[in-house]
GUMARMAR-235309 format. One line per field, with one value per residue: residue number from 1; chain; x, y, z of N, C-alpha, C in turn. Coordinates in steps of 0.001 Angstrom, whole numbers, padded with zeros to 6 digits. Example, Ala and Ser with C-alpha at 12.3 -4.5 7.8 and 13.67 -1.06 7.14 Angstrom:
! GUMARMAR-235309
vexba (1  2) $
zaba (A  A) $
n.xx (013190  012850) $
n.yy (-005690  -002250) $
n.zz (007800  007080) $
ca.xx (012300  013670) $
ca.yy (-004500  -001060) $
ca.zz (007800  007140) $
c.xx (013200  012900) $
c.yy (-003300  000030) $
c.zz (007800  007870) $
This chain:
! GUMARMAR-235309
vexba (1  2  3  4  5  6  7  8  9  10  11  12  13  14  15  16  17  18  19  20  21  22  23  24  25  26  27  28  29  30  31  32  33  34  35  36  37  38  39  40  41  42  43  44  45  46  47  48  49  50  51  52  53  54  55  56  57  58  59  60  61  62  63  64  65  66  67  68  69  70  71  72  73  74  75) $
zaba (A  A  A  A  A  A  A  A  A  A  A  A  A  A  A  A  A  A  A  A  A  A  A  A  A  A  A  A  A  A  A  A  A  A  A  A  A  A  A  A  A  A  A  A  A  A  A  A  A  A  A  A  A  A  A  A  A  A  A  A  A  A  A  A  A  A  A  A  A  A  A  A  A  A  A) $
n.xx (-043097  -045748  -046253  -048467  -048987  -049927  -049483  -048830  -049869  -048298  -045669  -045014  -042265  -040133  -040934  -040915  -037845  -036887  -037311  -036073  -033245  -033346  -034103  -033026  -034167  -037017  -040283  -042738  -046177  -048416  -050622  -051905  -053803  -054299  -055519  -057334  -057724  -059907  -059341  -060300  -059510  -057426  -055618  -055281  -052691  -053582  -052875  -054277  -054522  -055360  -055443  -055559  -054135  -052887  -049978  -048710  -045929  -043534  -041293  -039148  -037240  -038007  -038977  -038977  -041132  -040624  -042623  -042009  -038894  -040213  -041561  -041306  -040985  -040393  -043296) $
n.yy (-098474  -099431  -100029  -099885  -101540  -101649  -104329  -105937  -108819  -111503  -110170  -110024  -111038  -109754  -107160  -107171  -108003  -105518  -103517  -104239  -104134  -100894  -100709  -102044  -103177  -105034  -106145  -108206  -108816  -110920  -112799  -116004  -118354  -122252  -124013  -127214  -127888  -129945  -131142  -133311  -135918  -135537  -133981  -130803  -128135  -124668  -121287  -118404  -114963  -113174  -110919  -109761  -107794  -106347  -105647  -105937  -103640  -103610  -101327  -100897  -098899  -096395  -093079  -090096  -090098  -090533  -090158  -089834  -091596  -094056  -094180  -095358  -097499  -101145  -103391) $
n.zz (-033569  -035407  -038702  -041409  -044563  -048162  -050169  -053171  -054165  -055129  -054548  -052086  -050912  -052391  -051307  -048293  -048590  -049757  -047565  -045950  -046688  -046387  -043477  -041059  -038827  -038274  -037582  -039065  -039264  -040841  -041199  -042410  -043678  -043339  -046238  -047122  -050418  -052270  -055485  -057865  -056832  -055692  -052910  -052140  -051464  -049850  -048969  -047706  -047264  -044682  -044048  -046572  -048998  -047090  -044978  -041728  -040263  -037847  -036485  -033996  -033762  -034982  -034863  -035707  -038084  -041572  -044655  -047044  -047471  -047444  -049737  -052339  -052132  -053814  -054403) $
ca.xx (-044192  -047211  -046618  -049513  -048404  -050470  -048523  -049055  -049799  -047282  -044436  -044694  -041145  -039967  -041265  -039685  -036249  -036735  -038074  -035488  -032961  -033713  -034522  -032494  -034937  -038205  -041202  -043454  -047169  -048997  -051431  -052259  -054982  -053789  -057041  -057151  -058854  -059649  -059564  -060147  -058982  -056178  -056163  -053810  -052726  -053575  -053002  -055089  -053933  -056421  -055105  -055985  -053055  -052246  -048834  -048067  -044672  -043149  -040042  -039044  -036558  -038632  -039294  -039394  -041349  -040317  -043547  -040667  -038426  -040799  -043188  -041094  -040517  -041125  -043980) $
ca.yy (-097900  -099799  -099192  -100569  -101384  -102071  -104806  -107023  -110811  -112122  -109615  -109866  -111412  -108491  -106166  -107678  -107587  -103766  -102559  -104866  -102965  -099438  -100428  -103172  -104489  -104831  -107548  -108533  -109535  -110847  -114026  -116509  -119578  -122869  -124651  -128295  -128308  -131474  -131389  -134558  -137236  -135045  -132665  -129391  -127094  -123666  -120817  -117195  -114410  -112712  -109521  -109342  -107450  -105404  -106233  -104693  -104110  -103080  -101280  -100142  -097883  -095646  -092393  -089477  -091130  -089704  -090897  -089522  -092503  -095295  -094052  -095872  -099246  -101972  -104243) $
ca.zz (-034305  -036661  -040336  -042213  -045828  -048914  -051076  -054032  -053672  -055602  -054392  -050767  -050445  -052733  -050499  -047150  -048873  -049832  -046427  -045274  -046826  -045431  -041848  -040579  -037684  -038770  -037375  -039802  -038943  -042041  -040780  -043126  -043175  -044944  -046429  -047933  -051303  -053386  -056919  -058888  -055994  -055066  -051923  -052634  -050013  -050467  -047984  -047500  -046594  -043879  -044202  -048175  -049581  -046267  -044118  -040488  -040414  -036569  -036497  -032762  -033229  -035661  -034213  -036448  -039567  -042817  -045379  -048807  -046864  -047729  -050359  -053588  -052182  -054719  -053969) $
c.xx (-044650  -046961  -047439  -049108  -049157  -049412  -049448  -048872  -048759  -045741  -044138  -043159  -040156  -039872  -040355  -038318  -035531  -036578  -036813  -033291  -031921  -033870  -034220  -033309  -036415  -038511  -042416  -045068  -048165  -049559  -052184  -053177  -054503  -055604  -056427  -058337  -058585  -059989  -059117  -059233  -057630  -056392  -054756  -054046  -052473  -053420  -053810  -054761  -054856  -056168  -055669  -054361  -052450  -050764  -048761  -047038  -044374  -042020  -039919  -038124  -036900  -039226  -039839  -039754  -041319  -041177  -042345  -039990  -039108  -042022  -042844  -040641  -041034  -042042  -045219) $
c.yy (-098918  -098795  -100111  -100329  -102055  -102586  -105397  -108123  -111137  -111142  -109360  -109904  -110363  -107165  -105754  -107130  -106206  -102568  -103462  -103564  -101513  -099715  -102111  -104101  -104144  -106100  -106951  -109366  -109823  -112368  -114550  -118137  -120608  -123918  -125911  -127951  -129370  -131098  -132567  -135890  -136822  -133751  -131803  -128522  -125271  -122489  -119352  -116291  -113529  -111437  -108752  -108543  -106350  -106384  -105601  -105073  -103178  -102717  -100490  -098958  -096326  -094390  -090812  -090028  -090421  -090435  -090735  -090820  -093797  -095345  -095245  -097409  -100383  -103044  -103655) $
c.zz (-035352  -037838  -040620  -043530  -046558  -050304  -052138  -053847  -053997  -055274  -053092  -050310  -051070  -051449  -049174  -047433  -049172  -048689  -045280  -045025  -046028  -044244  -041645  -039564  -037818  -038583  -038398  -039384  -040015  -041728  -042148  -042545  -044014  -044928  -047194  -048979  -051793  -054482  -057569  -058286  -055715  -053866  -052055  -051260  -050468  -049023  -048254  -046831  -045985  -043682  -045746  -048592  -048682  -045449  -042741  -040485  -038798  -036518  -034825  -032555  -034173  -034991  -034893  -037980  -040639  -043936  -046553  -048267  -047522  -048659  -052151  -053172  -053176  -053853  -053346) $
């Protein structure tokens, strides 16, 4: 089963380790873009996350979904 999860930028890896946790086998689909910018004769590597602050998280052995279960996860 497709959970769709609305995180915070900076706490994604948070998140993972929470949901990690509670539900031992869990795939993660969260697509990112890396871009070169230049600022001032230097090129920096920046990446984008094309989702915006959503995650899909896939757990297969998920069957009866309990929303109370996963409503206080940090992140």
């Amino acid at each position: 089963m497709w959970i769709i999860a609305k995180i915070k930028k900076n706490q994604e890896e948070i998140f993972k380790y929470n949901l990690n946790k509670k539900i031992s086998d869990v795939e993660y689909y969260y697509p990112k873009k890396n871009i070169l910018k230049k600022f001032s004769n230097r090129i920096r590597k920046t990446s984008i996350n094309l989702l915006g602050d959503y995650i899909f998280c896939f757990i297969p052995e998920l069957k009866n979904f309990d929303t109370g279960k996963f409503q206080f996860i940090k992140g």
